[in-house]
C-alpha positions as CSV (number, residue, x, y, z in Angstrom):
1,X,100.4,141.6,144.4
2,X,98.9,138.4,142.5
3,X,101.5,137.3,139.7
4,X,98.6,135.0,138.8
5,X,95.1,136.1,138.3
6,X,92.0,133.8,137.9
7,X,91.5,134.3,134.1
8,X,94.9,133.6,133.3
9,X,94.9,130.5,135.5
10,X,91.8,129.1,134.1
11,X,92.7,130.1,130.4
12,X,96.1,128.0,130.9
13,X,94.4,125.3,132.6
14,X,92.1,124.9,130.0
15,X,95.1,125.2,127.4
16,X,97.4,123.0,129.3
17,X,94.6,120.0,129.6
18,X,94.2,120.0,125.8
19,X,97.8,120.5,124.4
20,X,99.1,117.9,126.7
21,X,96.9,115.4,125.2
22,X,96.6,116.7,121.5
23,X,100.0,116.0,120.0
24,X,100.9,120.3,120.0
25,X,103.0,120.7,123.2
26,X,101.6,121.6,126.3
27,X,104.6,123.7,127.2
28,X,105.4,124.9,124.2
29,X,101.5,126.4,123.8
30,X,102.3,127.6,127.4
31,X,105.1,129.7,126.9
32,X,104.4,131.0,123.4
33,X,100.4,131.9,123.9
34,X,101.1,134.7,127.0
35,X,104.2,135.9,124.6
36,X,101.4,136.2,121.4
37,X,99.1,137.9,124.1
38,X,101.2,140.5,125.5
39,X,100.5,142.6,128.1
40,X,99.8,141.1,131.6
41,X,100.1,137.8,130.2
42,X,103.2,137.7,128.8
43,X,104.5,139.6,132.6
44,X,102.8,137.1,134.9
45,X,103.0,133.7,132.7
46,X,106.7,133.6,131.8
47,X,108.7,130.5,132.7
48,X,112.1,132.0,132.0
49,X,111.5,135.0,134.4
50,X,113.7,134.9,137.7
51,X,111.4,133.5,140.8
52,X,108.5,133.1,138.5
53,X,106.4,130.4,139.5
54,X,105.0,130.1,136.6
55,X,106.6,127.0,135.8
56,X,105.9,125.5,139.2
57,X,101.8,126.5,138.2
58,X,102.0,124.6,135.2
59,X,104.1,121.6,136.4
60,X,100.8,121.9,139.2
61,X,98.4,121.8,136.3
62,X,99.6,118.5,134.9
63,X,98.7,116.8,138.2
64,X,95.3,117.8,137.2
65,X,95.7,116.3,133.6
66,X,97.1,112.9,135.2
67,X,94.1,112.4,137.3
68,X,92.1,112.9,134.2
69,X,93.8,110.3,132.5
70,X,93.6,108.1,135.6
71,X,89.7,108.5,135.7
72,X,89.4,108.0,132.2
73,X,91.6,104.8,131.8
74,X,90.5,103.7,135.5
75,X,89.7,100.0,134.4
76,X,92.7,99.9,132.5
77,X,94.7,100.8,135.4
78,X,93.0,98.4,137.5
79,X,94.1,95.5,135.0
80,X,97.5,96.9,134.5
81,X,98.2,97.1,138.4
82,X,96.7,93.7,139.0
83,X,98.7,92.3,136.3
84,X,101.7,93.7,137.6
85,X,101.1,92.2,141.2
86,X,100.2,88.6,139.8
87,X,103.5,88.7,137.8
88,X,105.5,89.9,140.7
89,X,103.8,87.2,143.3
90,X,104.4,84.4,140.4
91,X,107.4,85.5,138.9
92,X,106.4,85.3,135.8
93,X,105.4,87.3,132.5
94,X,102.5,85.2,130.5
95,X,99.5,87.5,130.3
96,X,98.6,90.5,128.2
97,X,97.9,92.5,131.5
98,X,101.8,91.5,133.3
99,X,103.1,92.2,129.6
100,X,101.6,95.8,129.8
101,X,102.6,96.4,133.1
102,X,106.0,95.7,132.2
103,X,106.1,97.5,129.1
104,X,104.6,100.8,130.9
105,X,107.7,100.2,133.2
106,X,110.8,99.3,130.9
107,X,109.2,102.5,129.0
108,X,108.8,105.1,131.3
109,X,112.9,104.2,132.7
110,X,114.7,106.2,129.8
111,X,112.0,109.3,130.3
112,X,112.5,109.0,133.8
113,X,116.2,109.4,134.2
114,X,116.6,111.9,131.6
115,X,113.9,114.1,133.0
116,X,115.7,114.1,136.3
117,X,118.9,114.5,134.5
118,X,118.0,117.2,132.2
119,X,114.4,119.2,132.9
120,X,115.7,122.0,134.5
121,X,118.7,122.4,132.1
122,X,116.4,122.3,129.1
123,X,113.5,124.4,130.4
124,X,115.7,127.4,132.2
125,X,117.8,127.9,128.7
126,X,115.1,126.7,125.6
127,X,112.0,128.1,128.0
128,X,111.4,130.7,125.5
129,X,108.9,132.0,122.8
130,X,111.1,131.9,120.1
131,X,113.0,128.6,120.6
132,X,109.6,127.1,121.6
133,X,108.1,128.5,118.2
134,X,111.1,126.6,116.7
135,X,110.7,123.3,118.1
136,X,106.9,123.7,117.6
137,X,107.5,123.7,113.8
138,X,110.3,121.1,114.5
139,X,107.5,118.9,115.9
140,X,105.1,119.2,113.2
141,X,107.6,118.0,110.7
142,X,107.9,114.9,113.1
143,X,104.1,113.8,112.6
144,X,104.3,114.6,108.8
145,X,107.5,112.3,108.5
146,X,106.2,109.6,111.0
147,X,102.5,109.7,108.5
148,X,104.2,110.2,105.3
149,X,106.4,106.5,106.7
150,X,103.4,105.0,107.4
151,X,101.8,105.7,104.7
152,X,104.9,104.8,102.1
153,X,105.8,101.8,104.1
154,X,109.4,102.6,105.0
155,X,108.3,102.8,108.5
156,X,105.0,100.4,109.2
157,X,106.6,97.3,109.9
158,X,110.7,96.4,109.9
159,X,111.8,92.6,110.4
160,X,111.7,91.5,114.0
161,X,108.7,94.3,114.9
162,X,104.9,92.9,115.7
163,X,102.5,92.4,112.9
164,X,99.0,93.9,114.4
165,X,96.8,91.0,115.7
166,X,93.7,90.7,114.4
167,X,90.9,90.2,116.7
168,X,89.3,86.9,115.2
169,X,85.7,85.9,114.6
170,X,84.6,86.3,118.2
171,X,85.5,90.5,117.6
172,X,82.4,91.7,118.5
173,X,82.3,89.6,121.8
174,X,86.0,90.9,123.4
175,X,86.3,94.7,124.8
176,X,87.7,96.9,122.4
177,X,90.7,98.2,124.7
178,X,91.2,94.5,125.0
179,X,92.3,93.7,121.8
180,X,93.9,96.7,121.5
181,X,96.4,95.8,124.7
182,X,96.9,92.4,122.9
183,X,98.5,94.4,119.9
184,X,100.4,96.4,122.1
185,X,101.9,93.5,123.9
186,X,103.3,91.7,120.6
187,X,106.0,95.3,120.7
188,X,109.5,93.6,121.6
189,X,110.9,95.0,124.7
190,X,113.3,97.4,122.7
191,X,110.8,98.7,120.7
192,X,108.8,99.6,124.0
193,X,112.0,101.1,124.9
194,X,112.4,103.1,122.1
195,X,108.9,104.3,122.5
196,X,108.9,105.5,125.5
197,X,112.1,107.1,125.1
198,X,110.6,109.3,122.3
199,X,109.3,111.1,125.4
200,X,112.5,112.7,126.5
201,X,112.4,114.7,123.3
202,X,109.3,116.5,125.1
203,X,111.6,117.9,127.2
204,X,112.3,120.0,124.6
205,X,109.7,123.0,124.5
206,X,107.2,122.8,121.5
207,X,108.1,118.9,121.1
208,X,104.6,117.4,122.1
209,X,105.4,114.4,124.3
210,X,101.9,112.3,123.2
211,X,103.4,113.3,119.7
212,X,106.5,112.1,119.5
213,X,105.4,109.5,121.5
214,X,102.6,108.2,119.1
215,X,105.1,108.6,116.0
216,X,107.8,106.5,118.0
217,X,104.4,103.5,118.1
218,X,103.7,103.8,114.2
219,X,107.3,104.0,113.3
220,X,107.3,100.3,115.5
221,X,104.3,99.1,113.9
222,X,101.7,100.0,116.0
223,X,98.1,100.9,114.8
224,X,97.2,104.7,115.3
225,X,94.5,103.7,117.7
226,X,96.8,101.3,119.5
227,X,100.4,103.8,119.7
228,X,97.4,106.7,120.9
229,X,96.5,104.5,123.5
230,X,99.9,103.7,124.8
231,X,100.7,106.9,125.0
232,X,98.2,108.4,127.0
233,X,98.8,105.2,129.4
234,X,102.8,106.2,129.5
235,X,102.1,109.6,129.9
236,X,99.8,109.3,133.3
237,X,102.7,108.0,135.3
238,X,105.1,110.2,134.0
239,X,103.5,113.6,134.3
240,X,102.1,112.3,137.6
241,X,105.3,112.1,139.1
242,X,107.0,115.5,137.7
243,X,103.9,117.1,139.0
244,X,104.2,115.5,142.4
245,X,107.7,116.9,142.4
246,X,106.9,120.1,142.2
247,X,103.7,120.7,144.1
248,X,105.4,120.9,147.4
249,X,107.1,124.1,146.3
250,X,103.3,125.3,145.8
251,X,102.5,124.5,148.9
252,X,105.3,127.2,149.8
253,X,106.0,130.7,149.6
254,X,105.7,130.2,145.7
255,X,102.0,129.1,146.3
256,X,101.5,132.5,148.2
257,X,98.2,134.1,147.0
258,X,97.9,132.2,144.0
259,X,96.5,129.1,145.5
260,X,93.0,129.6,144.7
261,X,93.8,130.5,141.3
262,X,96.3,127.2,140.7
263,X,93.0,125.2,141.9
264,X,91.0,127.0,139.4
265,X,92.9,126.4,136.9
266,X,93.8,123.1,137.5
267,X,89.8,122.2,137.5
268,X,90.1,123.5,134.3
269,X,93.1,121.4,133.0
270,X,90.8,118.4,134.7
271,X,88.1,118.8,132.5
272,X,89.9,120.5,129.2
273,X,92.2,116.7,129.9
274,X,89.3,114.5,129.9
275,X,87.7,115.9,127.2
276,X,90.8,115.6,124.9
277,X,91.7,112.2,125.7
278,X,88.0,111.3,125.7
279,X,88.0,112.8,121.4
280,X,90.7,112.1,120.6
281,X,91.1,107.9,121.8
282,X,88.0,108.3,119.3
283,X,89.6,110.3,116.6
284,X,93.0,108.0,116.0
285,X,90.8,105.1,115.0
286,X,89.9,106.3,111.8
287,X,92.2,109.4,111.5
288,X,95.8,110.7,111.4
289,X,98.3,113.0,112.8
290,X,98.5,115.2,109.3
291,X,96.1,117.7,110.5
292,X,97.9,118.1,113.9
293,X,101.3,118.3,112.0
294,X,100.3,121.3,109.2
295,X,98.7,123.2,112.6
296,X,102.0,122.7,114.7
297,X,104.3,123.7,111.6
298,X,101.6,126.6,110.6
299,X,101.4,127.9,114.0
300,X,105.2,127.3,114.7
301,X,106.4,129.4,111.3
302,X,103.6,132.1,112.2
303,X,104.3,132.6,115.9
304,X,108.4,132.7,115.0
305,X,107.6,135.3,111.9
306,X,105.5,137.5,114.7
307,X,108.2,137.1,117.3
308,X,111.0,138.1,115.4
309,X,109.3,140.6,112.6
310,X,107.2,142.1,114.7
């Protein structure tokens, strides 16, 4: 019998594509939502059950969400990739495309090794409800303190860390995502270490890896707009790969008779991810994290109160 059926894959498709993206946790959402549900949900969608492959499903999803941010950001890619082969071929690091290749590298190293290191550690032992409520709330209190550093000025801009570039007289006349990749390339390589690192707290279930990941940018002196954007470029690489780790084991007898209902919901995770990242690289340039960090701690508090009192 199905461990998967079609309205559970589509609804955590469509859940998975947006709370990747948003700064709420993608895995945290996906372990505590079936829980809140109950019944069939909570049986069929729970990572911590023995030979579930529920995680496997999700891991599947975020393939879906990577392409979405691929399509999305294709010219930026384009750029990125080209500047990365012109600074291999002439040794050199000069232009704002070979210094955001580079920076998407050194960044995506300490996330890298970590995941590899630790995934299955963290997600077999903290993959459940009421840890993931915990670290839910734990992650809203990390966008209130990265805005409320911001904001006070303990955390915009330390000695040593990039002043944002302004764009000049000739604004109107340069691509917006091009400015925006010139601020991002005045971040030190530490700094771009340090961001990217941010991403191994995601590991963590309820830590949302595009918000720690964005705090880690505004805490270096990034512009909301600008730490956004780097994020969601950091994060295509990064979920692409775990994702490409596990779909093999899909492709198995893990994938047997739920194959149509992983490709349904991972059409949904497709479109739910392009959407998000389509709002929300709109959103961060006039808006903050606040409202996403009063709806983590809110939901965190209130999913841990129903868990545990109920």
């Amino acid at each position: 019998m199905s461990v998967l059926t079609y309205p559970e894959a589509i609804g955590v498709g469509l859940l998975q594509g947006v709370t990747e993206l948003f700064p709420v946790s993608s895995l945290g959402h996906s372990i505590l939502v079936p829980a809140l549900i109950g019944g069939s949900w909570k049986r069929d969608l729970n990572v911590a059950a023995a030979d579930s492959p529920y995680l496997n499903v999700l891991i599947g999803l975020h393939l879906a969400t990577a392409l979405a941010l691929v399509v999305f950001f294709w010219r930026d890619w384009v750029r990125v990739i080209s500047g990365f082969v012109s600074s291999v071929r002439e040794r050199r690091i000069e232009t704002v495309d070979q210094k955001l290749a580079w920076l998407l590298i050194v960044a995506t190293i300490p996330v890298g090794i970590a995941g590899l290191a630790l995934d299955k550690v963290f997600r077999e032992h903290l993959g459940k409800p009421i840890p993931a409520a915990i670290f839910l709330t734990l992650n809203g209190l990390v966008l209130f303190i990265a805005e409320r550093l911001k904001r006070g000025g303990t955390g915009r801009r330390r000695a040593g860390d990039p002043a944002p570039v302004e764009a000049g007289p000739d604004a109107e006349e340069v691509d917006p995502d091009v400015l925006s990749d010139r601020r991002i390339t005045k971040l030190r390589w530490g700094s771009a270490l340090i961001v990217g690192g941010a991403q191994i707290l995601a590991l963590l279930p309820g830590i949302s890896r595009s918000g720690v990941t964005i705090s880690a940018g505004i805490f270096k002196g990034l512009r909301h707009e600008d730490s956004a954007r780097f994020a969601f470029l950091l994060a295509t690489p990064v979920i692409g790969a775990a994702a490409l780790l596990k779909v093999p084991s899909l492709m198995g007898h893990q994938g047997d008779g739920i194959r149509g209902q992983v490709l349904a919901g991972a059409v949904a995770a497709f479109v739910a991810g392009y959407v998000a990242v389509r709002f929300l690289t709109k959103y961060f340039e006039t808006r903050t994290l606040t409202p996403f960090a009063i709806y983590c701690t809110v939901a965190g508090l209130g999913s841990l109160a129903y868990l545990t009192l109920g």
